[in-house]
C-alpha positions as CSV (number, residue, x, y, z in Angstrom):
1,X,210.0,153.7,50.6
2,X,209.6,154.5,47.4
3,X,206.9,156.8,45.8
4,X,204.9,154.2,44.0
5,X,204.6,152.3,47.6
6,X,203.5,155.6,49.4
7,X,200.9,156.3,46.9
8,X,199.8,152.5,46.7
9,X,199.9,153.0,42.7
10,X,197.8,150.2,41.4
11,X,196.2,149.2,44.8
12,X,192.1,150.1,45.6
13,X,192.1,151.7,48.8
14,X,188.9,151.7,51.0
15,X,188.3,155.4,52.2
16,X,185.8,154.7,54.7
17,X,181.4,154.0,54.5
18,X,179.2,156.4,54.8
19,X,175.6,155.9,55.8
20,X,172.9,158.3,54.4
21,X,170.2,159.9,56.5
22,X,167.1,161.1,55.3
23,X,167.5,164.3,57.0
24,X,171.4,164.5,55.9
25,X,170.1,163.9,52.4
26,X,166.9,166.7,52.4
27,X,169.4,169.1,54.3
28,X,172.3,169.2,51.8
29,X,169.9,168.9,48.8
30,X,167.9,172.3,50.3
31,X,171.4,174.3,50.0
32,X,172.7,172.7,46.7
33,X,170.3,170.4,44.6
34,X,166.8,171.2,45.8
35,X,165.2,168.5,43.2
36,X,162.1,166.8,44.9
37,X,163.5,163.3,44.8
38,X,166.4,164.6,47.5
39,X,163.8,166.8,49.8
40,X,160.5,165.2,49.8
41,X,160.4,162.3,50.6
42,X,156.4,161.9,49.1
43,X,157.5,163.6,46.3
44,X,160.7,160.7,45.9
45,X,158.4,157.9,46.1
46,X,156.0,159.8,43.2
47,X,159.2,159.8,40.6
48,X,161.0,157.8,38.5
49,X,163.8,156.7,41.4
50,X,161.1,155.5,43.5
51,X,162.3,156.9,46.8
52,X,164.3,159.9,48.6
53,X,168.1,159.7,47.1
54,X,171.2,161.6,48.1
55,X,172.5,164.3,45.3
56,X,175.4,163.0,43.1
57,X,177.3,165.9,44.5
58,X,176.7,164.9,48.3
59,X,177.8,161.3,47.0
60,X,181.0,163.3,45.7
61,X,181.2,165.2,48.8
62,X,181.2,162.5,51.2
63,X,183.8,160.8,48.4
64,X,186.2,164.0,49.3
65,X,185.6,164.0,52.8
66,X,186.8,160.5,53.0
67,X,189.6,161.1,50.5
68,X,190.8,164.0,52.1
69,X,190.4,161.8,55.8
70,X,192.3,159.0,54.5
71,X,195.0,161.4,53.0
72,X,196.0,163.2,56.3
73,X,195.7,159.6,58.1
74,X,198.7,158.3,55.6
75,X,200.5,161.4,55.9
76,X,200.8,161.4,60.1
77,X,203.2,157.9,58.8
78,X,206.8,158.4,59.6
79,X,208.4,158.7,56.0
80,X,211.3,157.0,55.7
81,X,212.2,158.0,51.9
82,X,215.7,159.6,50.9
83,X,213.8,162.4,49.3
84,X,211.5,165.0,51.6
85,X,207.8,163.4,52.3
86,X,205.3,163.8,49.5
87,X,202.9,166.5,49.7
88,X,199.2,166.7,47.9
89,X,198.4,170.1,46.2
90,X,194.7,170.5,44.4
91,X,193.0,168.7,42.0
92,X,192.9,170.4,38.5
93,X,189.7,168.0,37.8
94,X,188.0,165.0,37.3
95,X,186.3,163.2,34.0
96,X,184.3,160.6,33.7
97,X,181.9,161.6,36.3
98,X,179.0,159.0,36.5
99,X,176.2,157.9,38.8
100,X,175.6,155.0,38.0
101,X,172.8,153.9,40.7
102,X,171.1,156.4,43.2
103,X,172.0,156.7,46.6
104,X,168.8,156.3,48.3
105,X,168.1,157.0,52.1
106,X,169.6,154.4,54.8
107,X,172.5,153.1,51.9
108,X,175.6,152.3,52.9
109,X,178.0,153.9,50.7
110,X,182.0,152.6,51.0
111,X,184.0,155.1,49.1
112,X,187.3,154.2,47.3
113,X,190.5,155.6,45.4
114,X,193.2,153.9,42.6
115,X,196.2,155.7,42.4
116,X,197.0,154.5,38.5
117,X,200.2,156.6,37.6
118,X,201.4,160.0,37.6
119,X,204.1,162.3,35.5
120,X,206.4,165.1,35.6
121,X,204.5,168.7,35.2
122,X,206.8,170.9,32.9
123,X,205.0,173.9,33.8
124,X,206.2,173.5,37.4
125,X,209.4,171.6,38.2
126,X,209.1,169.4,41.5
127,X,205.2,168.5,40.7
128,X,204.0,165.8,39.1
129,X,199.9,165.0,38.3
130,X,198.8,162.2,39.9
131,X,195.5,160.0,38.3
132,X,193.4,158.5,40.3
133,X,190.1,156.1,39.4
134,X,187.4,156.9,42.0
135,X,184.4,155.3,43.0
136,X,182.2,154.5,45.7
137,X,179.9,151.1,45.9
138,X,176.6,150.4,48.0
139,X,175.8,147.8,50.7
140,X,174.9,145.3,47.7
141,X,178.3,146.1,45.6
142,X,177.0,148.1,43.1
143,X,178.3,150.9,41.8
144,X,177.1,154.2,42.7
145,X,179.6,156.6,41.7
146,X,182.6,156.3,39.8
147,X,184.8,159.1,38.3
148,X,188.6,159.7,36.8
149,X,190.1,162.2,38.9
150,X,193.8,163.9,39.5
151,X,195.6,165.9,41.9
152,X,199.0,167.5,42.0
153,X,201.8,166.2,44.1
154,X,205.2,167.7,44.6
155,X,207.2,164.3,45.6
């Protein structure tokens, strides 16, 4: 197999769907983004969203859970490459990072991941950078989060 295969370069891949709870939404906004529109759910329908919506950081969240669930899913697959099986290191970043639509309470958010390409890292010899596009759509298809993000990968 090569490497392009393993990593599905080019290829969308579904991470999972998430559904958001009210509660889920009012607890992780009271530890991280206590705005009124994600812990009151009066206070939501009173501003300009119209209703209680999830963070954009527990839509990123729930992006990396599912990332990181789908990763350690494709790594339990017997290898069968000449080379030693790939393995994921951090992620230096992301850019890009937009919200297009809120995430409002009882969405259905399906989270997904391009691999687009990677290259060689000079600064440390068996790693390469690996670019992904990122995004996450709701129950109607519209986009709700989308992002360019990379991670390293000594393959």
């Amino acid at each position: 197999m090569s490497l392009d295969r393993f990593l599905r370069l080019g290829e969308t891949v579904i991470l999972g769907t998430h559904h958001f709870a009210p509660e889920e939404i009012k607890v992780f906004a009271r530890k991280f983004d206590p705005q009124p529109f994600h812990t009151d759910e009066e206070a939501a329908r009173h501003s300009l969203l119209g209703g209680l919506c999830a963070s954009g950081w527990h839509t990123c969240a729930m992006w990396m859970k599912y990332n990181l669930i789908a990763q350690e899913e494709e790594l339990r697959q017997p290898w069968p490459g000449p080379e030693p099986k790939p393995e994921f290191g951090p992620s230096p970043g992301f850019s890009d990072l937009k919200w297009p639509k809120p995430v409002y309470a009882g969405d259905e958010i399906t989270f997904t991941r391009c691999a687009t390409g990677y290259r060689q890292l000079s600064s440390r010899p068996g790693w390469k950078i690996l670019t992904l596009q990122s995004g996450a759509r709701n129950q109607d298809g519209d986009a709700v989060l989308s992002m360019t993000n990379a991670v390293l990968l000594k393959a």
